[in-house]
HTML snippet that shows the backbone in 3Dmol.js (N, CA, C, O; Angstrom):
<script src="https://3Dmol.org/build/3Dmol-min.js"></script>
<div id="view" style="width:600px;height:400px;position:relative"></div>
<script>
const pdb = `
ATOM      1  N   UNK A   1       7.389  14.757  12.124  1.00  0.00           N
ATOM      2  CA  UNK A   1       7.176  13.827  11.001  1.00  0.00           C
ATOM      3  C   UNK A   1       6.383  12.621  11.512  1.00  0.00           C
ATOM      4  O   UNK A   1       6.618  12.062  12.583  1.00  0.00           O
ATOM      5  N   UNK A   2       5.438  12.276  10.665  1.00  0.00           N
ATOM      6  CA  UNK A   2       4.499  10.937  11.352  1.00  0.00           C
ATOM      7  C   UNK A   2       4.801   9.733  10.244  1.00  0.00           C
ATOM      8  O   UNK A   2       4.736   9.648   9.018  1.00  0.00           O
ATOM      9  N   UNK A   3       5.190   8.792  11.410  1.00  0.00           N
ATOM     10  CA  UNK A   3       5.643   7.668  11.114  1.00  0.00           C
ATOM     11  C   UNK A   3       5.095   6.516  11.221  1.00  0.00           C
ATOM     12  O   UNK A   3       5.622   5.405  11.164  1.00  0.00           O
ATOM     13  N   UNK A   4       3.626   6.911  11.436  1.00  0.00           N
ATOM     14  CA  UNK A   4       2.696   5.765  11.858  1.00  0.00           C
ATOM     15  C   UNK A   4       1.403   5.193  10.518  1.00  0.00           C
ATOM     16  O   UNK A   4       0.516   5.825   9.944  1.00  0.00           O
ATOM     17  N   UNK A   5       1.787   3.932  10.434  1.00  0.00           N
ATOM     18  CA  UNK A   5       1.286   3.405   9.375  1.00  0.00           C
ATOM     19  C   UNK A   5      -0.063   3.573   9.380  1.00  0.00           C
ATOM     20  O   UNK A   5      -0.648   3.568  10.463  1.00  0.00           O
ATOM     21  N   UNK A   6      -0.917   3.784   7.933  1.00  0.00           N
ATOM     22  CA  UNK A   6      -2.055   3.579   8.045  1.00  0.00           C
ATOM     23  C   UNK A   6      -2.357   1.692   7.333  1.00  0.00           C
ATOM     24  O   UNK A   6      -2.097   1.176   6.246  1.00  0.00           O
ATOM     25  N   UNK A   7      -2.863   1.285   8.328  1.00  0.00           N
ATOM     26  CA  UNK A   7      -3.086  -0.335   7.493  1.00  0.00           C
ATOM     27  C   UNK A   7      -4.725  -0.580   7.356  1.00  0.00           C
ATOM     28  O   UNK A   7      -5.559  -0.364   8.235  1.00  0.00           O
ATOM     29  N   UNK A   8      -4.957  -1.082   6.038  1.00  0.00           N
ATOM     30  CA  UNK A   8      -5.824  -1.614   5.667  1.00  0.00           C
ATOM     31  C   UNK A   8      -5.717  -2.954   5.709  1.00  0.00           C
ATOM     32  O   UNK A   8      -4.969  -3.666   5.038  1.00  0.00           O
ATOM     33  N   UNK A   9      -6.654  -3.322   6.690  1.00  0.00           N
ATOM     34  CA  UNK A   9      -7.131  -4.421   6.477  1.00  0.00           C
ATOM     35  C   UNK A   9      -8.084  -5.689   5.324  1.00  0.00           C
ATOM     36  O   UNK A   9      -9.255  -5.957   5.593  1.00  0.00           O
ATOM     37  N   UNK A  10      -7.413  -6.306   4.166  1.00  0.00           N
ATOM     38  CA  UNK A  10      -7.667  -6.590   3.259  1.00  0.00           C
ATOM     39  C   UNK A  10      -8.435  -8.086   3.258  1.00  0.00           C
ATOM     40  O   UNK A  10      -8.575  -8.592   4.371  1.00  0.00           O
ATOM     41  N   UNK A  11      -8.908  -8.780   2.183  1.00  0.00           N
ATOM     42  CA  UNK A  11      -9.168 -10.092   2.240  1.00  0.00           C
ATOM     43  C   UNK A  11      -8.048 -10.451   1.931  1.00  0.00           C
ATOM     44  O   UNK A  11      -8.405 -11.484   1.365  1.00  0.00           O
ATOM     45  N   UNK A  12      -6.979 -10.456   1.830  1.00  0.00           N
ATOM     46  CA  UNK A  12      -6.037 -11.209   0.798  1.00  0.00           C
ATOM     47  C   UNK A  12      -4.800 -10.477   2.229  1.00  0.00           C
ATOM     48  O   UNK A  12      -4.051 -11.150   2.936  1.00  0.00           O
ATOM     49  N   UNK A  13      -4.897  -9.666   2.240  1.00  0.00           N
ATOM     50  CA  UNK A  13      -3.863  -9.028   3.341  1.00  0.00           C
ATOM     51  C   UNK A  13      -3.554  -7.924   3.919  1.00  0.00           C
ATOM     52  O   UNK A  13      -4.378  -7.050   3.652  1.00  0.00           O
ATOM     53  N   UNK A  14      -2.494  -7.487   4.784  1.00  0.00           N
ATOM     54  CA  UNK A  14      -2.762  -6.172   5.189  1.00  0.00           C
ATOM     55  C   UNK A  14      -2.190  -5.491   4.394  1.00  0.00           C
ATOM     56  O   UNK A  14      -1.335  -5.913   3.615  1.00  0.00           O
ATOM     57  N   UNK A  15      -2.591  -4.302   4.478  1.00  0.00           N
ATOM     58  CA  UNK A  15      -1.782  -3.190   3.179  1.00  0.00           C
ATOM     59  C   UNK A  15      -1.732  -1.862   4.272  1.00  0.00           C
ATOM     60  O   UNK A  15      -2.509  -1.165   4.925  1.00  0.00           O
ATOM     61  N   UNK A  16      -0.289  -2.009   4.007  1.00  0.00           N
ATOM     62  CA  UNK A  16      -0.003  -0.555   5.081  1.00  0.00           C
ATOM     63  C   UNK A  16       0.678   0.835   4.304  1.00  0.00           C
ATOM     64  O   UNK A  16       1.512   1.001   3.413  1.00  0.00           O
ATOM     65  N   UNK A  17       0.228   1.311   4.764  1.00  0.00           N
ATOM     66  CA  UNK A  17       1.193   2.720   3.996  1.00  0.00           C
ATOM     67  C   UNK A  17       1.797   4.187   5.116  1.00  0.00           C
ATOM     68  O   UNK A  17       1.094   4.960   5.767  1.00  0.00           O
ATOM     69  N   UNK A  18       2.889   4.159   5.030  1.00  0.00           N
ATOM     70  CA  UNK A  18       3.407   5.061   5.721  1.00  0.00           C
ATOM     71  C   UNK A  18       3.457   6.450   4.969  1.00  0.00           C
ATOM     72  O   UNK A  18       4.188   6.736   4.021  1.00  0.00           O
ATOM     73  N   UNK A  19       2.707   7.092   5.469  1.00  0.00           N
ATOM     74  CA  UNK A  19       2.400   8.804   4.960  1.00  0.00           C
ATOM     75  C   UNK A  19       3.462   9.618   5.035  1.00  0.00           C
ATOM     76  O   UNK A  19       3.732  10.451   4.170  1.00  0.00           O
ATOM     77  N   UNK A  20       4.003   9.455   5.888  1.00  0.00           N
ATOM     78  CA  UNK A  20       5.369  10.087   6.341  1.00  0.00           C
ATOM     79  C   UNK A  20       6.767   9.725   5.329  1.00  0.00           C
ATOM     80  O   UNK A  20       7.829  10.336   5.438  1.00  0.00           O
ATOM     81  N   UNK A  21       6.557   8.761   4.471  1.00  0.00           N
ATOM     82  CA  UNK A  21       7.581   8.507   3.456  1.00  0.00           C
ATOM     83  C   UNK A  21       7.034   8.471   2.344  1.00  0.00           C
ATOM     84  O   UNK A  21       7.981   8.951   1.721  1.00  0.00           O
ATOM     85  N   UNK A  22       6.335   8.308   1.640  1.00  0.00           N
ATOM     86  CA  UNK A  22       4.864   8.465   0.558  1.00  0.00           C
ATOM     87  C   UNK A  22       5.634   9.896   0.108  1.00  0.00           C
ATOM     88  O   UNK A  22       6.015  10.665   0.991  1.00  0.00           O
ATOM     89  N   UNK A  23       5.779  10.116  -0.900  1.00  0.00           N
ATOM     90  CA  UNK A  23       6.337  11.387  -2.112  1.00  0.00           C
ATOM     91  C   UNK A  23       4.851  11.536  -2.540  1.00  0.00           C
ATOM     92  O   UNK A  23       4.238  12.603  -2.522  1.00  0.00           O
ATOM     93  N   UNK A  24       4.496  10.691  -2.811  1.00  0.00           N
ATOM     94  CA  UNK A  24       3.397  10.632  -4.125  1.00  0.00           C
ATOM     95  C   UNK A  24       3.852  10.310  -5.554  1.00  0.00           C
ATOM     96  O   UNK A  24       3.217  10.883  -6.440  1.00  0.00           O
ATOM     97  N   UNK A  25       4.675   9.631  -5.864  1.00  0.00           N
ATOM     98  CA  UNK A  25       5.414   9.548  -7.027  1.00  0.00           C
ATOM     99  C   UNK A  25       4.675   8.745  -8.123  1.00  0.00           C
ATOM    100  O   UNK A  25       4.704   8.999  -9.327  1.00  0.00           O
ATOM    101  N   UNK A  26       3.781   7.393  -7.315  1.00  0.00           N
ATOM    102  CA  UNK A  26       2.765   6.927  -8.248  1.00  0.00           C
ATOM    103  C   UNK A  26       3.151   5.927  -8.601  1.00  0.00           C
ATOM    104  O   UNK A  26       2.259   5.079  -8.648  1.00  0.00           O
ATOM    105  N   UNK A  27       4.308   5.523  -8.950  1.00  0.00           N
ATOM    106  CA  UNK A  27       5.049   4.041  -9.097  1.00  0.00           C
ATOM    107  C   UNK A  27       4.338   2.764  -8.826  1.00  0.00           C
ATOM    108  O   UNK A  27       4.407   1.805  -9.595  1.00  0.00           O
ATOM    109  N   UNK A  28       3.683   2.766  -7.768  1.00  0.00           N
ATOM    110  CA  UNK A  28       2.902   1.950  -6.895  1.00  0.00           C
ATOM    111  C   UNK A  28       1.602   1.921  -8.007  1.00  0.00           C
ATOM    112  O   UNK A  28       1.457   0.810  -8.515  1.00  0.00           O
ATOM    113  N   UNK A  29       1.131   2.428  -8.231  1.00  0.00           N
ATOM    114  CA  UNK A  29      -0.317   2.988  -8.591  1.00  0.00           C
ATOM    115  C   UNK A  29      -0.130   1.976 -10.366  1.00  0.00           C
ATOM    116  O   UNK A  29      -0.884   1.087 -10.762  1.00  0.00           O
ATOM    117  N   UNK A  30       1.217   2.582 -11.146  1.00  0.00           N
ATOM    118  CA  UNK A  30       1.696   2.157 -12.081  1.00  0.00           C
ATOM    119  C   UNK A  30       1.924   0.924 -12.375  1.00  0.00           C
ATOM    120  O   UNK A  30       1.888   0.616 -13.566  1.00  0.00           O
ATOM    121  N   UNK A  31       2.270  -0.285 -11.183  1.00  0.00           N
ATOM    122  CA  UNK A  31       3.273  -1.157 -11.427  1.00  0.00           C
ATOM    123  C   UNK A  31       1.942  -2.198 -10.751  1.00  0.00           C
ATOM    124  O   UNK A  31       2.221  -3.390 -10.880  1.00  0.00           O
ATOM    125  N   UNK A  32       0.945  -2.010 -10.253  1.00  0.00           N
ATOM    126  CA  UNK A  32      -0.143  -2.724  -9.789  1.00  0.00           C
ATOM    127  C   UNK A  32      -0.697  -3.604 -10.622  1.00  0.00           C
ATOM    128  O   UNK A  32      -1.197  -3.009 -11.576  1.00  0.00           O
ATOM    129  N   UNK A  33      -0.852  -4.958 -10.691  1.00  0.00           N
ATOM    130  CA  UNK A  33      -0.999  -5.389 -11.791  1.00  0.00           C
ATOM    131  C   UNK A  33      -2.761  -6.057 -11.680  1.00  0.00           C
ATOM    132  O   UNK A  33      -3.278  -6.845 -12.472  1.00  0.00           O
ATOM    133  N   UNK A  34      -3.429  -5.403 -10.374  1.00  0.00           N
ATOM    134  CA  UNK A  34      -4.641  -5.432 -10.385  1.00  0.00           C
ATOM    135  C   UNK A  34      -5.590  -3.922 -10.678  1.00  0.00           C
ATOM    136  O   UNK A  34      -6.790  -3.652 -10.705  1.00  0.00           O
ATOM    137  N   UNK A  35      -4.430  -3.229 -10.851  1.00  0.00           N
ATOM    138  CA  UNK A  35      -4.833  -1.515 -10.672  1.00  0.00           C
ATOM    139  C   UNK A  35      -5.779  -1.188  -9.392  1.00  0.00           C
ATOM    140  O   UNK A  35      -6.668  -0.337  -9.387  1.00  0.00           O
ATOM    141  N   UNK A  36      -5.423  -2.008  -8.336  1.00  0.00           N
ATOM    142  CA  UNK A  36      -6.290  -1.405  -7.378  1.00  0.00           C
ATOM    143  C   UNK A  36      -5.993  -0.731  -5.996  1.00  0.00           C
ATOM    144  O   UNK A  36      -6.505  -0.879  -4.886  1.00  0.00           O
ATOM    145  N   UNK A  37      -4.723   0.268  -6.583  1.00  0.00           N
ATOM    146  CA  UNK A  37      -4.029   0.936  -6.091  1.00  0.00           C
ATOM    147  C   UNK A  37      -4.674   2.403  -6.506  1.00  0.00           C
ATOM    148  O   UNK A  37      -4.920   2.582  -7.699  1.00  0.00           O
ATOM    149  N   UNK A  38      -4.977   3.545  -5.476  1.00  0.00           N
ATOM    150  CA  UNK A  38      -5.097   4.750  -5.583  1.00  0.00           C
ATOM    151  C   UNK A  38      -4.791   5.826  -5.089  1.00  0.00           C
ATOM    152  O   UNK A  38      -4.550   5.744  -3.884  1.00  0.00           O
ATOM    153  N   UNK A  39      -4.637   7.482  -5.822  1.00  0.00           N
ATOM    154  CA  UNK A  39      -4.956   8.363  -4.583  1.00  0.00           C
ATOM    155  C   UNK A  39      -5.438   8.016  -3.727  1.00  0.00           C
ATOM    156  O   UNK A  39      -6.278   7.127  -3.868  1.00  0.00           O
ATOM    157  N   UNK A  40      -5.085   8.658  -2.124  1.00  0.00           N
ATOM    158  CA  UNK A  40      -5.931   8.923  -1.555  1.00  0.00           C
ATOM    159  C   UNK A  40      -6.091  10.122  -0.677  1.00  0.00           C
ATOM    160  O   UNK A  40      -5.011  10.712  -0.638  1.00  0.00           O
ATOM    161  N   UNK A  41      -6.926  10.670  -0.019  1.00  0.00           N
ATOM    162  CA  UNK A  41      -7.415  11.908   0.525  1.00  0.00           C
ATOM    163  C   UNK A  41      -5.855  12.185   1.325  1.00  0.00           C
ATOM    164  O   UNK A  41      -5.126  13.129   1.022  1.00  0.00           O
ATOM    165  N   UNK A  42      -5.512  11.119   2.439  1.00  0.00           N
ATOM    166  CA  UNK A  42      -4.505  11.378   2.982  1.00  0.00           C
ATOM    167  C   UNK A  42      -2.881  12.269   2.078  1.00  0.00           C
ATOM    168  O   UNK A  42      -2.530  12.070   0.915  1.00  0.00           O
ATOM    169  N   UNK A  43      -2.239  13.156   3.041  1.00  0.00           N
ATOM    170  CA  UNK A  43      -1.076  13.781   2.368  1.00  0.00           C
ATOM    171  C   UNK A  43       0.164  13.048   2.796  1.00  0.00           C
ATOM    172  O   UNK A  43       0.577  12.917   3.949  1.00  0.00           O
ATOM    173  N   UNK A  44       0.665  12.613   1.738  1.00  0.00           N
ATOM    174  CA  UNK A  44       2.000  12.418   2.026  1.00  0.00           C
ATOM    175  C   UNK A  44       3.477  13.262   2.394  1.00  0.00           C
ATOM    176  O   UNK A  44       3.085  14.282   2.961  1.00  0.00           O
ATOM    177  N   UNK A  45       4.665  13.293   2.343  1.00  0.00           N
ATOM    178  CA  UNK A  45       5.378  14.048   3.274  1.00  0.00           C
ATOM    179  C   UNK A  45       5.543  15.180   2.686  1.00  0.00           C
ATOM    180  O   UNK A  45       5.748  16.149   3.418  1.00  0.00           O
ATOM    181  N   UNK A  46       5.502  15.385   1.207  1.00  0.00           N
ATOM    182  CA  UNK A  46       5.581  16.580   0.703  1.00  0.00           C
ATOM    183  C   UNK A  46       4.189  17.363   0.219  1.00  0.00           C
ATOM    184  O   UNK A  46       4.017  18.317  -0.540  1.00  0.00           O
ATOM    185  N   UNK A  47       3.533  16.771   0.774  1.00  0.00           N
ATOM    186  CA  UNK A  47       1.638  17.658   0.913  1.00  0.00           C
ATOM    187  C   UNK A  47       1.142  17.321  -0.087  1.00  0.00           C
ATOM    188  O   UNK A  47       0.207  18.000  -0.511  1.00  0.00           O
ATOM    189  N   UNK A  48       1.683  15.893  -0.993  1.00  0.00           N
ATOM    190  CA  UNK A  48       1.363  15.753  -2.164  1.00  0.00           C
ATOM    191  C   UNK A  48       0.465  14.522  -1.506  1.00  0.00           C
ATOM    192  O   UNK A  48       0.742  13.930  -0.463  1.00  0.00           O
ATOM    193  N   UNK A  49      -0.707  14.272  -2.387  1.00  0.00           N
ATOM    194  CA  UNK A  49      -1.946  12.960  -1.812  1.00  0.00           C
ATOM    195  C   UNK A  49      -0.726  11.119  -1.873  1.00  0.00           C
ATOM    196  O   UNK A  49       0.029  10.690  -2.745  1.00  0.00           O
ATOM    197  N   UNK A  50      -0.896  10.886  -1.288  1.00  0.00           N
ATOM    198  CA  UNK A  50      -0.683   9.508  -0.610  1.00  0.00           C
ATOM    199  C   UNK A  50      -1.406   8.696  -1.534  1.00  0.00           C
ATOM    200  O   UNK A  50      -2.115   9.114  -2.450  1.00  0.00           O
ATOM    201  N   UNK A  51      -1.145   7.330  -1.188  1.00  0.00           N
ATOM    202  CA  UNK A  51      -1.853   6.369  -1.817  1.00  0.00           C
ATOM    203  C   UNK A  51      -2.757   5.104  -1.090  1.00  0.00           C
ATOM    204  O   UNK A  51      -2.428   4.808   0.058  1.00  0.00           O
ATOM    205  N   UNK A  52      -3.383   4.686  -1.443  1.00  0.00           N
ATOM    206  CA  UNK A  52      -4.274   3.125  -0.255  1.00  0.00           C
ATOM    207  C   UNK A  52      -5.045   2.404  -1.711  1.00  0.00           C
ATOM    208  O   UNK A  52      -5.545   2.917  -2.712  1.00  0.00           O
ATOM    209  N   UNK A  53      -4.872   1.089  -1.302  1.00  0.00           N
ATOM    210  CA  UNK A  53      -5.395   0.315  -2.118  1.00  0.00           C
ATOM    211  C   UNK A  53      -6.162  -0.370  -1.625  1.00  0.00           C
ATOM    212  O   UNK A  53      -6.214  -0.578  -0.413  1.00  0.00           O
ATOM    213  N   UNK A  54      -6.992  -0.910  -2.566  1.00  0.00           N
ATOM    214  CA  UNK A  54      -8.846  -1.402  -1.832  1.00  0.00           C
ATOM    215  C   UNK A  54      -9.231  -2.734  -1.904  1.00  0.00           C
ATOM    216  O   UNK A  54      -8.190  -3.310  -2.221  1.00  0.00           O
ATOM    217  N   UNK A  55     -10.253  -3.701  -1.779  1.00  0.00           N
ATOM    218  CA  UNK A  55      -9.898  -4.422  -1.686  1.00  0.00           C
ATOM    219  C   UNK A  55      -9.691  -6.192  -2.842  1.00  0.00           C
ATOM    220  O   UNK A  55      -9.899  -7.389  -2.647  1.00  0.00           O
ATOM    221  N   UNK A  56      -9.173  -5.314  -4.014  1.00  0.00           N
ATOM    222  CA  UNK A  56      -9.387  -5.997  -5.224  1.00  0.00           C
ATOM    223  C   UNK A  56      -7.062  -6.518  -5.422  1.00  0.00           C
ATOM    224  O   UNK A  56      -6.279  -6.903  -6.291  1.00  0.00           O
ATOM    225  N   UNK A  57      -7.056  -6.142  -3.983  1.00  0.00           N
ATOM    226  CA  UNK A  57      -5.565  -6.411  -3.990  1.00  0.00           C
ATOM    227  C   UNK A  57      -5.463  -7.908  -4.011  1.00  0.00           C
ATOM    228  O   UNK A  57      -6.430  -8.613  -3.722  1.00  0.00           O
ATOM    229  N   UNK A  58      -3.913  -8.554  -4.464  1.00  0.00           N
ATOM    230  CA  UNK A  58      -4.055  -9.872  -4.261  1.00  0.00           C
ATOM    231  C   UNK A  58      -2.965 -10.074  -3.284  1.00  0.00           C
ATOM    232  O   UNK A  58      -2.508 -11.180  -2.996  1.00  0.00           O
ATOM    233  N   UNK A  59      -2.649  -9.165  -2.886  1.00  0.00           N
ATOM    234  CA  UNK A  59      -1.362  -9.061  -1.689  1.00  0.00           C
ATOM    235  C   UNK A  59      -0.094  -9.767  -2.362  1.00  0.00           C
ATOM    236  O   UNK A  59       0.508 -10.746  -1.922  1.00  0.00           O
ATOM    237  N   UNK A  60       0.237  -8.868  -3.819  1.00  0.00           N
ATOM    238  CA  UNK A  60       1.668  -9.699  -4.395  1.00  0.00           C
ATOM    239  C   UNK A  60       2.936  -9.195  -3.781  1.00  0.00           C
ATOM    240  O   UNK A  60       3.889  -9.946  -3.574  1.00  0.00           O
ATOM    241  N   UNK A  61       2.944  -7.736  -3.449  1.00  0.00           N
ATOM    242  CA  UNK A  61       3.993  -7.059  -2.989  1.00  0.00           C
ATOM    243  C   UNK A  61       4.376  -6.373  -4.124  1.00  0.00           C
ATOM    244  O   UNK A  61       5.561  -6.190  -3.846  1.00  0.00           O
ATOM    245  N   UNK A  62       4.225  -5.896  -5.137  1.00  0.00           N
ATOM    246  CA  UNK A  62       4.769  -5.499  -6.058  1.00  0.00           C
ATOM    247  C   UNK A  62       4.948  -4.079  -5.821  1.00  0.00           C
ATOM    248  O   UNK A  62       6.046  -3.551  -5.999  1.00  0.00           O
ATOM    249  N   UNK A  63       3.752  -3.319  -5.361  1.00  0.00           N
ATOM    250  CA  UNK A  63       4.014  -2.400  -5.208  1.00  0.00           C
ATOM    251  C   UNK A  63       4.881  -1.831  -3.910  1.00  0.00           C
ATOM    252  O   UNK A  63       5.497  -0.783  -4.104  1.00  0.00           O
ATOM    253  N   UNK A  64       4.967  -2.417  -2.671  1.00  0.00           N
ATOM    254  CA  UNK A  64       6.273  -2.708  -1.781  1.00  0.00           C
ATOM    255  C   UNK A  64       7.403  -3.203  -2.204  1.00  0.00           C
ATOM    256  O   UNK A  64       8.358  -2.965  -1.466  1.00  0.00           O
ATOM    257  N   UNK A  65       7.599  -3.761  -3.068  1.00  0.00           N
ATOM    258  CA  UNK A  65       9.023  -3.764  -4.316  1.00  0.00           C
ATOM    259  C   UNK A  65       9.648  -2.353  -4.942  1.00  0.00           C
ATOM    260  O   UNK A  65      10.724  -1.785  -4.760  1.00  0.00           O
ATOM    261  N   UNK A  66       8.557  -2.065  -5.711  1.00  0.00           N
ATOM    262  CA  UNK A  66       9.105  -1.012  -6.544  1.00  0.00           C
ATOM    263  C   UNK A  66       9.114   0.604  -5.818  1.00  0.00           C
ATOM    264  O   UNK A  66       9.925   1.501  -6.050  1.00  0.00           O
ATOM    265  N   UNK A  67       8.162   0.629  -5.055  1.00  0.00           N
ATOM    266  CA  UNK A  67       8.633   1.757  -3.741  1.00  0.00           C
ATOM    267  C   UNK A  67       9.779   2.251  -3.747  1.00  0.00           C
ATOM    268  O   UNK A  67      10.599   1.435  -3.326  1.00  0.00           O
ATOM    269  N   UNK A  68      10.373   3.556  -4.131  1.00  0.00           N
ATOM    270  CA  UNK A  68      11.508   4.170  -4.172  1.00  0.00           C
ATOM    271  C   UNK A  68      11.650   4.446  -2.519  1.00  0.00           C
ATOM    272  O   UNK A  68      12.760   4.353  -1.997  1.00  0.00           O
ATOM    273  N   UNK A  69      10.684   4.727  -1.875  1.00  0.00           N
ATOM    274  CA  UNK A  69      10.784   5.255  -0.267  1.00  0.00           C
ATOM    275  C   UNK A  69      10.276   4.210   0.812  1.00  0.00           C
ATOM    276  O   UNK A  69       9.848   4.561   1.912  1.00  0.00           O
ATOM    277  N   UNK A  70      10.356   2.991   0.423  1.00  0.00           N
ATOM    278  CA  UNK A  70      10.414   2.027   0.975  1.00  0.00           C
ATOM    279  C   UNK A  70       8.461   2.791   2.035  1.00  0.00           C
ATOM    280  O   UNK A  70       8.434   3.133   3.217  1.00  0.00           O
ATOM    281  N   UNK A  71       7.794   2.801   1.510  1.00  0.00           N
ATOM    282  CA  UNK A  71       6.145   3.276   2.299  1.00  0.00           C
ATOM    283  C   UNK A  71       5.259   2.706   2.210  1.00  0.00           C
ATOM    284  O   UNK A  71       4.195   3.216   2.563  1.00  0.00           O
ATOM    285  N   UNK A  72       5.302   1.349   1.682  1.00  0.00           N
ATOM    286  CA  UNK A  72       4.354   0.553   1.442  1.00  0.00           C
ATOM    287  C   UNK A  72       4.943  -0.721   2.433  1.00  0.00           C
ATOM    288  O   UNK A  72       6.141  -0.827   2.694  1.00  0.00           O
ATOM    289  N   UNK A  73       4.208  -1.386   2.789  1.00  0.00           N
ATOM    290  CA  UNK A  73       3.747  -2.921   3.336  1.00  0.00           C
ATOM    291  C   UNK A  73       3.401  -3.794   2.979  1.00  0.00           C
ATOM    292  O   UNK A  73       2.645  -3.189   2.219  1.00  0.00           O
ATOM    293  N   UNK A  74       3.167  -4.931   2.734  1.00  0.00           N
ATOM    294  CA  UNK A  74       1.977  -5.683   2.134  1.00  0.00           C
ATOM    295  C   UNK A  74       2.347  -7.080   3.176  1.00  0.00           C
ATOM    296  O   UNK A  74       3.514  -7.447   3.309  1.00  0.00           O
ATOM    297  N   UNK A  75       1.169  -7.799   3.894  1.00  0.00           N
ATOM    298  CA  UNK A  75       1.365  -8.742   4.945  1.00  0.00           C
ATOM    299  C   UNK A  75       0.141  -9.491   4.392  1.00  0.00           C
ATOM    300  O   UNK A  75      -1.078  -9.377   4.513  1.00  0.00           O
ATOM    301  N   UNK A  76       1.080 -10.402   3.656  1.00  0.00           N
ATOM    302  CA  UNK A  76      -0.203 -11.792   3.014  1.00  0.00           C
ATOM    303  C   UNK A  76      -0.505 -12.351   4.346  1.00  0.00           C
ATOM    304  O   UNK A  76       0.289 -12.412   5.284  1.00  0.00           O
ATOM    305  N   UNK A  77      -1.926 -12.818   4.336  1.00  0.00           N
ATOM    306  CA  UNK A  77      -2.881 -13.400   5.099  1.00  0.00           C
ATOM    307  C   UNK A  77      -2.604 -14.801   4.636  1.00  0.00           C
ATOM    308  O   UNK A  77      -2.751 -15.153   3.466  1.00  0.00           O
ATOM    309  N   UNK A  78      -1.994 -15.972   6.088  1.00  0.00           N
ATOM    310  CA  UNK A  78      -1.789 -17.460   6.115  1.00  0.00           C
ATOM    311  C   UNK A  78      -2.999 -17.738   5.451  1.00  0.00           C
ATOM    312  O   UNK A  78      -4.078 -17.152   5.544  1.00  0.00           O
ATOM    313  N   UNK A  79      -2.606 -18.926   4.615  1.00  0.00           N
ATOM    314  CA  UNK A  79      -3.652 -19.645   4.174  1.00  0.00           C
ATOM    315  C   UNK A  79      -4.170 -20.662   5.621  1.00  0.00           C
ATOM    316  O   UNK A  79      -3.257 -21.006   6.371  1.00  0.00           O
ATOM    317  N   UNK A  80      -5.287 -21.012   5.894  1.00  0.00           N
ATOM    318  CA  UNK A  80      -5.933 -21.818   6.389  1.00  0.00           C
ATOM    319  C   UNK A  80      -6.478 -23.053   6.483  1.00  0.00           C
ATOM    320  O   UNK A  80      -7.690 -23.225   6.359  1.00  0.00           O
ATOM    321  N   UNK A  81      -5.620 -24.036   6.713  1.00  0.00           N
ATOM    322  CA  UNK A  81      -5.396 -25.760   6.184  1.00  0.00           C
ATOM    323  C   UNK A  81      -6.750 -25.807   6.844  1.00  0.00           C
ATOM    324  O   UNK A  81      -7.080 -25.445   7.973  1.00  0.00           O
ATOM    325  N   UNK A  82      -7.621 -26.464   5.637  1.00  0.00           N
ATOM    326  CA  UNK A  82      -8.808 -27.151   6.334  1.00  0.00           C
ATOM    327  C   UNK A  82      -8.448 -28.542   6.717  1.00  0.00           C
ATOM    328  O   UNK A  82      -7.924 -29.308   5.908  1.00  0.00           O
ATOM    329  N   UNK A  83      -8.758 -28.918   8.100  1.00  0.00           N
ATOM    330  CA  UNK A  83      -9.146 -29.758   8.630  1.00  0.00           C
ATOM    331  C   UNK A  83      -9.832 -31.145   8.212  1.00  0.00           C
ATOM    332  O   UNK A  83     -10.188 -31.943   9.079  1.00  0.00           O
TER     333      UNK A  83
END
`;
const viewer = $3Dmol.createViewer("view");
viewer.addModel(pdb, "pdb");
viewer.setStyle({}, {cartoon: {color: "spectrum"}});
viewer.zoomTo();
viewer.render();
</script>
């Protein structure tokens, strides 16, 4: 079983997804409130397509909320105090 995250590196943040817990259930895809959540090529644990989101994310976590299999991530990027 592979347990190793795939992370996208985002403007807004990282977005990781673990393939190895990923059903494909879609929840994620559903509950996105930028819709910029998708299939993707990758298989998740039951050979069903996985998901990765691109980079129109705003890094809310929502879809790492509602995750029944706990396979999502989301690691907001510090804001940067200007000087």
């Amino acid at each position: 079983m592979e347990f190793k995250g795939r992370t996208l590196e985002l403007t807004k943040g990282d977005w990781t997804l673990f393939p190895g817990l990923c059903k494909g259930c879609g929840l994620c895809i559903q509950k996105c409130p930028k819709k910029c959540i998708a299939w993707s090529k990758v298989l998740g644990v039951y050979g069903t397509p996985a998901v990765e989101a691109n980079d129109e994310c705003i890094a809310c976590g929502i879809c790492q909320m509602v995750c029944p299999d706990t396979a999502i991530r989301v690691d907001r990027k510090k804001k940067v105090a200007e000087a």
